[in-house]
Each structure stands twice: as structure tokens, then as C-alpha cells.
Biopython code that builds the backbone (N, CA, C, O; Angstrom):
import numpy as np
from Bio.PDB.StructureBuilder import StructureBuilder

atoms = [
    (1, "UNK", "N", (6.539, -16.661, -6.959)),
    (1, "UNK", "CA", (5.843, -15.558, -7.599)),
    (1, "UNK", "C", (6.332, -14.238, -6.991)),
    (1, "UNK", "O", (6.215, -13.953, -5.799)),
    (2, "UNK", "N", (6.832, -13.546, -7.830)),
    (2, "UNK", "CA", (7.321, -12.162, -7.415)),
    (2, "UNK", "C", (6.415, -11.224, -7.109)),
    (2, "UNK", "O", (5.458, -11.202, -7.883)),
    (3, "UNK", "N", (6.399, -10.436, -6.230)),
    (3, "UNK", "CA", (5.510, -9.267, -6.687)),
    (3, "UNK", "C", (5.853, -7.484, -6.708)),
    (3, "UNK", "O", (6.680, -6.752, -6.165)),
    (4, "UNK", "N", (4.709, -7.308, -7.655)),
    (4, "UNK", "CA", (5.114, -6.180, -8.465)),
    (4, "UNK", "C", (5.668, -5.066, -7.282)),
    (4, "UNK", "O", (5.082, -4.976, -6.203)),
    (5, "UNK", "N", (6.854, -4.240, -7.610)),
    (5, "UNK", "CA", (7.218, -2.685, -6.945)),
    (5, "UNK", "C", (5.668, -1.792, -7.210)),
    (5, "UNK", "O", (4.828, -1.914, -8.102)),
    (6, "UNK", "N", (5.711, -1.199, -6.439)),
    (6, "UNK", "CA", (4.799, -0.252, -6.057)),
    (6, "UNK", "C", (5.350, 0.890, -5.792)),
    (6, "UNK", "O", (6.007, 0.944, -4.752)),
    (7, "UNK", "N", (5.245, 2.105, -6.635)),
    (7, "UNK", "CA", (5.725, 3.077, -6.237)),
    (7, "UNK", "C", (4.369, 3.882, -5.881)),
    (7, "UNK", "O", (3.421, 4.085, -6.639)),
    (8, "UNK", "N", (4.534, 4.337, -4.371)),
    (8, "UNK", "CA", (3.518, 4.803, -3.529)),
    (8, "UNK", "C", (2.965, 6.120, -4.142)),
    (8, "UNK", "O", (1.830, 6.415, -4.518)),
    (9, "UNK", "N", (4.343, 6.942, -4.119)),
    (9, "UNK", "CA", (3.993, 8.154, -5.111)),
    (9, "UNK", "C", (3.285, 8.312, -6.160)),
    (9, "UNK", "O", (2.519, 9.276, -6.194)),
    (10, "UNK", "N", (3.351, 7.560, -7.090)),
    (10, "UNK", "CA", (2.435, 7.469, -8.232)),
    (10, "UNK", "C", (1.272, 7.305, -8.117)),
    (10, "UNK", "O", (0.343, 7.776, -8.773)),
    (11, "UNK", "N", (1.282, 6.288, -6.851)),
    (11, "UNK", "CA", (-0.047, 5.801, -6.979)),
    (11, "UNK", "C", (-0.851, 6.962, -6.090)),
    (11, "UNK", "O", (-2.027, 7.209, -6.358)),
    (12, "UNK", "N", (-0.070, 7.743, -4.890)),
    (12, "UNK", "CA", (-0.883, 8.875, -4.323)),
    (12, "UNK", "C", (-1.123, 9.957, -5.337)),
    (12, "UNK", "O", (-2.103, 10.584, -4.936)),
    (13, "UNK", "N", (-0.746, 10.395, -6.303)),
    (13, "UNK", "CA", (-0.887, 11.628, -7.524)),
    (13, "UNK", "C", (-2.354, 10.590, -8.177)),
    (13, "UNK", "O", (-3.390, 11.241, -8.041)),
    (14, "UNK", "N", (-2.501, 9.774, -8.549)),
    (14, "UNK", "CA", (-3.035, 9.086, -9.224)),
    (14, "UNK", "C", (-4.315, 9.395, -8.431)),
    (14, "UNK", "O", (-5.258, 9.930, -9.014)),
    (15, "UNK", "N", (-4.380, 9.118, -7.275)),
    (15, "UNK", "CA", (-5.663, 9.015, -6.544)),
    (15, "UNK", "C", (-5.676, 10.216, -6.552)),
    (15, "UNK", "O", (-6.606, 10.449, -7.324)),
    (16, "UNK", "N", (-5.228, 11.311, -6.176)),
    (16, "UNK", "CA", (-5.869, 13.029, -5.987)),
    (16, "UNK", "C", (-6.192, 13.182, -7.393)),
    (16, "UNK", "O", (-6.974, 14.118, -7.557)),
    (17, "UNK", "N", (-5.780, 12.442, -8.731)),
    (17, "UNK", "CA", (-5.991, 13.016, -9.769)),
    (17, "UNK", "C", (-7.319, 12.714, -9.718)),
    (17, "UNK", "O", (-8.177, 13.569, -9.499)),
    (18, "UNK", "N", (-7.650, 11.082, -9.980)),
    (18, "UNK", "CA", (-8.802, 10.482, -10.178)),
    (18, "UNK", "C", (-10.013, 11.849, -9.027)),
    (18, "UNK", "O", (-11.059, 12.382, -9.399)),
    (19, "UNK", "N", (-9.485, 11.964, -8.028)),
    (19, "UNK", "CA", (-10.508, 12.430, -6.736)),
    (19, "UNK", "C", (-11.094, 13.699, -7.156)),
    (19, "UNK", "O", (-12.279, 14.032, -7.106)),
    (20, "UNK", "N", (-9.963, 14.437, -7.629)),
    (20, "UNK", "CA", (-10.644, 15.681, -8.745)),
    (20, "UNK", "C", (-11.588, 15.616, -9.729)),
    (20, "UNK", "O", (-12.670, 16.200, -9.788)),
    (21, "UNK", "N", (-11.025, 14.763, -10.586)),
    (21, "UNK", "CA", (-11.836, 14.283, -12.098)),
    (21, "UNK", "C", (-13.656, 14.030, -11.383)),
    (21, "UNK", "O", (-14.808, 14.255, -11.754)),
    (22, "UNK", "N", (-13.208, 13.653, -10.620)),
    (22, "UNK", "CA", (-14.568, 12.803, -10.186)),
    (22, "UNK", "C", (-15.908, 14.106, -9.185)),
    (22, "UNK", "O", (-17.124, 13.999, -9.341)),
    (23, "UNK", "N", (-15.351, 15.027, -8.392)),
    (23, "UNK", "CA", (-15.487, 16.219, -8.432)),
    (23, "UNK", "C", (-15.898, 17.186, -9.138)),
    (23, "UNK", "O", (-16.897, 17.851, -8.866)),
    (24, "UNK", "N", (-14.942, 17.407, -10.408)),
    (24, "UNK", "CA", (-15.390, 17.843, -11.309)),
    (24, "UNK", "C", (-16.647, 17.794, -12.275)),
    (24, "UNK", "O", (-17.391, 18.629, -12.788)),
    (25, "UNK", "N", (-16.484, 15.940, -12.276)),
    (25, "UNK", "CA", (-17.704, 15.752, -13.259)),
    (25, "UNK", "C", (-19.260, 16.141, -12.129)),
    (25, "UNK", "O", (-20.352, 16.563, -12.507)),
    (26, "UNK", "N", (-18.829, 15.819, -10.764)),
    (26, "UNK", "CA", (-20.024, 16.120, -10.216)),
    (26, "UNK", "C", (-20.426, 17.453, -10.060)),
    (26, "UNK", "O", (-21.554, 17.621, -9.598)),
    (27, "UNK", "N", (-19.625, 18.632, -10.397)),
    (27, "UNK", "CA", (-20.145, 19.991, -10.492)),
    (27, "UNK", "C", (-20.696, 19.921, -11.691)),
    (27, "UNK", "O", (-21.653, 20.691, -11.772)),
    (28, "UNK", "N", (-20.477, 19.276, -12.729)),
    (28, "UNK", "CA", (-20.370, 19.989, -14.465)),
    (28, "UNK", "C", (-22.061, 18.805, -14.198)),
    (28, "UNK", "O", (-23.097, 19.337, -14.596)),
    (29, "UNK", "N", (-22.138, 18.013, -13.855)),
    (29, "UNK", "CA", (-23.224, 17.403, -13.631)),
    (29, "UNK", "C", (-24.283, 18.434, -12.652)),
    (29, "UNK", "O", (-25.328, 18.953, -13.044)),
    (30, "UNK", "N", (-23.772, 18.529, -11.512)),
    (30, "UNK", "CA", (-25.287, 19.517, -10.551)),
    (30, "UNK", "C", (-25.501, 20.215, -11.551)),
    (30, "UNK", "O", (-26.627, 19.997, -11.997)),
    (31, "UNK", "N", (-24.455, 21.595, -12.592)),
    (31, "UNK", "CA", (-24.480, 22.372, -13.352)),
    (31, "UNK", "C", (-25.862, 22.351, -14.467)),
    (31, "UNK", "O", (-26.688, 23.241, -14.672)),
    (32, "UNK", "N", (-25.732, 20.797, -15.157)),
    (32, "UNK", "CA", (-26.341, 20.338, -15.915)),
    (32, "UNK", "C", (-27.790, 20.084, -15.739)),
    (32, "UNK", "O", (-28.637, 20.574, -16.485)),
    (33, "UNK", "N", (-28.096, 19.197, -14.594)),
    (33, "UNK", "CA", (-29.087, 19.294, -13.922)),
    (33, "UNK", "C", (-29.849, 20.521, -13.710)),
    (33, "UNK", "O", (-30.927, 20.598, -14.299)),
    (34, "UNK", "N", (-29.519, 21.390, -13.053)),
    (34, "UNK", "CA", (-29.894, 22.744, -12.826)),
    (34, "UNK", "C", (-30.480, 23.523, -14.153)),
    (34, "UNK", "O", (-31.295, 24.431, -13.990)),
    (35, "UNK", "N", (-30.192, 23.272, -15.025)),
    (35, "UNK", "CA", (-30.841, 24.129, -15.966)),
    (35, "UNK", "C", (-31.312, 22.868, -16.963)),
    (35, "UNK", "O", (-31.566, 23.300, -18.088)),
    (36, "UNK", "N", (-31.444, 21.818, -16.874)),
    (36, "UNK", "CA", (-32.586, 20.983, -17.524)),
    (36, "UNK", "C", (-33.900, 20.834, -16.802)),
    (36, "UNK", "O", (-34.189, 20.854, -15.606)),
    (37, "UNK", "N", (-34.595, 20.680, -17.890)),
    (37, "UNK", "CA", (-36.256, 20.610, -16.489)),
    (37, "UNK", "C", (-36.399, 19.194, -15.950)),
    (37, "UNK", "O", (-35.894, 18.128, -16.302)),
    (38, "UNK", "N", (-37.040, 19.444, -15.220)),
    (38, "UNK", "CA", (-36.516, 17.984, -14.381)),
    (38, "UNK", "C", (-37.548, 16.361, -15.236)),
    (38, "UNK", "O", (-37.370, 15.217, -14.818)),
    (39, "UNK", "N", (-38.337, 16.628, -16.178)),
    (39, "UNK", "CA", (-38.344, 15.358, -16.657)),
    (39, "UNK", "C", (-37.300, 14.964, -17.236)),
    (39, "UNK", "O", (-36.792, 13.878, -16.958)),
    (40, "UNK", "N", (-36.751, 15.871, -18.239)),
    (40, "UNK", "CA", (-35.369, 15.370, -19.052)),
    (40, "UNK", "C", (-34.117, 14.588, -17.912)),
    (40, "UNK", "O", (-34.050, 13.370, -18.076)),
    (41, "UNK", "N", (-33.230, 15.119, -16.898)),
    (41, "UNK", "CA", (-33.055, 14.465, -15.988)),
    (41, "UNK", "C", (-33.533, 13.472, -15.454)),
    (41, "UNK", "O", (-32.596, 12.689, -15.296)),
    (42, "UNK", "N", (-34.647, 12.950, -15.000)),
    (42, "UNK", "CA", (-35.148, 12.202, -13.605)),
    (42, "UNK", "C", (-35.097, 11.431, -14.961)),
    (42, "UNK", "O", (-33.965, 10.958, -15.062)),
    (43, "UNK", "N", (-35.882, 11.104, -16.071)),
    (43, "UNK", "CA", (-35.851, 9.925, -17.334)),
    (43, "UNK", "C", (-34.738, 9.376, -17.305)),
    (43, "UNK", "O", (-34.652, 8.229, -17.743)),
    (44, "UNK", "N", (-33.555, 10.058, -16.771)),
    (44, "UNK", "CA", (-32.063, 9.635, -17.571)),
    (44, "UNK", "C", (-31.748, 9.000, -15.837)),
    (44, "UNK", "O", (-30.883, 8.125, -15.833)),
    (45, "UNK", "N", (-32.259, 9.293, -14.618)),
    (45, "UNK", "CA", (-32.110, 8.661, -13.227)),
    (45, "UNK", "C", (-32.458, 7.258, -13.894)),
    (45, "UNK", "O", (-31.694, 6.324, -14.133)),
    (46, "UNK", "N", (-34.174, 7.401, -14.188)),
    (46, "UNK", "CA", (-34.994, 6.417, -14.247)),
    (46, "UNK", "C", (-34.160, 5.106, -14.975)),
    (46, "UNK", "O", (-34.303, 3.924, -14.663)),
    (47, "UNK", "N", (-33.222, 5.667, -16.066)),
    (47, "UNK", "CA", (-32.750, 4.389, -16.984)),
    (47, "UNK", "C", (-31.063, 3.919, -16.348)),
    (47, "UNK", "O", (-30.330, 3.079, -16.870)),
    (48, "UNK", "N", (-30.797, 4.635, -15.255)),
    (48, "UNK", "CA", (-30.051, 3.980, -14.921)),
    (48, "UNK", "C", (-30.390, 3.400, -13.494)),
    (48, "UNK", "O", (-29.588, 2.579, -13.050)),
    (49, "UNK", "N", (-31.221, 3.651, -12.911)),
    (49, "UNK", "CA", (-31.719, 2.813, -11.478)),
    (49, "UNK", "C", (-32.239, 1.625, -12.207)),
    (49, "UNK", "O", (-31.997, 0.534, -11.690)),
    (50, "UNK", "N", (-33.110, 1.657, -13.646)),
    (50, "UNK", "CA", (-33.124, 0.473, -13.562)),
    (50, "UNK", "C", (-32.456, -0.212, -14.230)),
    (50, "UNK", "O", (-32.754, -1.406, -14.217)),
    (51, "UNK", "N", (-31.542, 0.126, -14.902)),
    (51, "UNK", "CA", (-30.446, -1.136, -15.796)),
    (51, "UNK", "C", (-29.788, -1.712, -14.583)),
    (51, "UNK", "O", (-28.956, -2.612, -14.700)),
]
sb = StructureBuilder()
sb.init_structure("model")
sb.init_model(0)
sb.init_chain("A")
sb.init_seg("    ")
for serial, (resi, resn, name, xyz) in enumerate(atoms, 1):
    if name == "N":
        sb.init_residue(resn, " ", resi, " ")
    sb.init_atom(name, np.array(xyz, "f"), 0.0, 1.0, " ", f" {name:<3s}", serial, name[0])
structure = sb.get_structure()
């Protein structure tokens, strides 16, 4: 069984990309939060703590 080349490079761009994206959504999220009142939020906690 061979295994696959790995090009390191790609895969380091890949991770700073993902590391941003993920960053991002968590500002555009606090953002969001912040100006909803907090039942609308905490309902949308509530349905994913419990699924």
C-alpha cells in the first residue's frame, strides 16, 4: 500500500485559511448576537445544546 505525497505547503495555506474563516464567522457571530435580544439567541443555544 502506497501512501499518498503530502505537500506540506498546501496543507499549511489550507489551515491559516480554514483558521481565518473560522475567526471570521466568530466575529460576524459576537456581531450578531450583540444586537439580537437575548431570547432570540439563547433559543437558538438552547436547540443546539440539546440536539
Amino acid at each position: 500500500m502506497k501512501i499518498p505525497d503530502i505537500d506540506v505547503e498546501k496543507l499549511k495555506k489550507f489551515k491559516e485559511k480554514n483558521f481565518k474563516e473560522r475567526l471570521e464567522f466568530i466575529d460576524k457571530y459576537a456581531e450578531w448576537v450583540k444586537k439580537q435580544p437575548n431570547k432570540k439567541w439563547s433559543s437558538q443555544q438552547n436547540n443546539i445544546i440539546d440536539s
